[in-house]
C-alpha angles and dihedrals in degrees: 000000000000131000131190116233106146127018092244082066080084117057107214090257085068086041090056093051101048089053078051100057091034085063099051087054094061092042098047109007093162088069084063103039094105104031100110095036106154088015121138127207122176119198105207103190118181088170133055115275137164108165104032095045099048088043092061103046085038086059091044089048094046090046086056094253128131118230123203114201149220109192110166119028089212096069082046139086094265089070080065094049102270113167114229089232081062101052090042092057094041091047089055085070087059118041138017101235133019122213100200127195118177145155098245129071112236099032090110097053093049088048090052094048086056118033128085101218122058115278125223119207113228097176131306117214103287089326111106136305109207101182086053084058100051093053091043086059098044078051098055089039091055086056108034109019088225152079096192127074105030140135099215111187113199110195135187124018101021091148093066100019110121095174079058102052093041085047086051087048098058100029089057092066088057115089123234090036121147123174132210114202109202115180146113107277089250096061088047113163100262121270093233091057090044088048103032090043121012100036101037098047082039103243118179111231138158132204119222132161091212123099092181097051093050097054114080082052097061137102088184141009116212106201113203119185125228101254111221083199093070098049122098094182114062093190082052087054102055088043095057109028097092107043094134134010117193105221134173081255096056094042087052076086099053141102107277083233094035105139116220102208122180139169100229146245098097129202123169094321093100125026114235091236079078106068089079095068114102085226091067108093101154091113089050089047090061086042094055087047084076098054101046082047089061093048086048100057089040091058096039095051095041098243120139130172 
């Protein structure tokens, strides 16, 4: 039995194969439709989702599974003082397979020691968020064909962003790969990922406040908003959500293929003129994390077509 915790669970080989399978089910999604038939997933969400929870029980739901859901850890167990080692243990008699999103770091890991079934997981505090990831890179091969070779600029929260610090993960086994950290100093990208990732695979990166000077540089632009949740401090917060704010004016200095990439939800970091920029791909991004969900519970479960 395997789980998914981190994106370097995956080597790039696994990586490879899951864009694969994410392609053939765009291409041919009747060949999946009962792949998971008699499956079950359950989404057990202790923290606020749209996108990542519908796009698992979608993919669950389009592989012919069932899914049965937690949405609100205060209707669950936990409100009574259930460990997370425990639910994770009670859920396995229940599903075969678990997508997990919780507060704390960790939470996934603990899940996956002791569940029975395998453990997905959906995001843990500003830890690391693995399935974005994964829709963020079928995003980036639709457009570019490649992994290698590629300035990527992250910009915004890169101190709390997990879906930053799991993209940095599985980026930085990629040759050719250069990073642009834009951020206030407060909301610096952590030590531990500069140190664990970027310094130690040598991958060449620069810091800049600047959003405008990073731009023309740039194959593609990640977009992180600043997340209220993660902020102690409220007066810290306003002074820092709108840092930056991605507008047509500012990507009239930007590469014409330049890709604008961004978790989601939004809040004042890219003006919604620009959505109508073909560069904009962030809707297609949460459309592509469906399909690399389906090719994850299919590898994790052992199911193939």
């Amino acid at each position: 039995m395997r789980s998914l915790i981190d994106i370097l669970d995956l080597d790039t080989g696994e990586i490879d194969a899951l864009v694969k399978t994410a392609l053939d089910i765009i291409s041919h999604p009747d060949t999946y439709a009962d792949v998971c038939r008699r499956k079950k997933l359950a989404t057990l969400f202790f923290e606020p989702s749209t996108r990542t929870r519908m796009s698992f029980e979608a993919a669950m739901y389009e592989l012919g599974g069932h899914v049965i859901s937690m949405t609100d850890g205060a209707s669950s167990s936990a409100s009574k003082g259930e460990s997370v080692a425990d639910t994770a243990k009670i859920v396995s008699c229940y599903a075969d397979i678990i997508a997990m999103r919780h507060p704390k770091e960790g939470a996934a890991l603990v899940a996956a020691k002791n569940a029975t079934v395998p453990v997905v997981n959906a995001g843990d505090g500003g830890h690391c968020h693995p399935t974005q990831t994964l829709a963020d890179l079928l995003t980036i091969w639709r457009g570019f064909g490649r992994f290698s070779n590629l300035t990527v600029g992250l910009c915004g929260d890169l101190k709390f962003g997990r879906t930053v610090h799991s993209l940095i993960g599985a980026l930085s086994r990629y040759q050719g790969i250069k990073f642009i950290l834009i951020s206030p100093e407060e909301l610096r990208l952590p030590g531990y990922v500069r140190g664990d990732v970027l310094d130690k695979c040598g991958i060449p990166y620069t810091e800049t406040k600047s959003l405008e000077d990073a731009l023309p540089e740039l194959d593609i632009l990640y977009m992180t908003r600043v997340q209220r949740e993660r902020f102690f401090n409220e007066e810290d917060y306003v002074r820092l959500k709108d840092s930056y704010v991605l507008t047509p004016e500012k990507l009239a200095g930007a590469k014409g293929d330049m890709a604008v990439l961004h978790p989601l939800p939004r809040v004042n970091e890219i003006s919604v003129s620009v959505d109508r920029d073909p560069r904009a791909k962030y809707f297609e991004q949460a459309a592509n994390g469906k399909y690399m969900r389906m090719a994850l519970i299919m590898m994790l479960l052992g199911l193939t077509v």
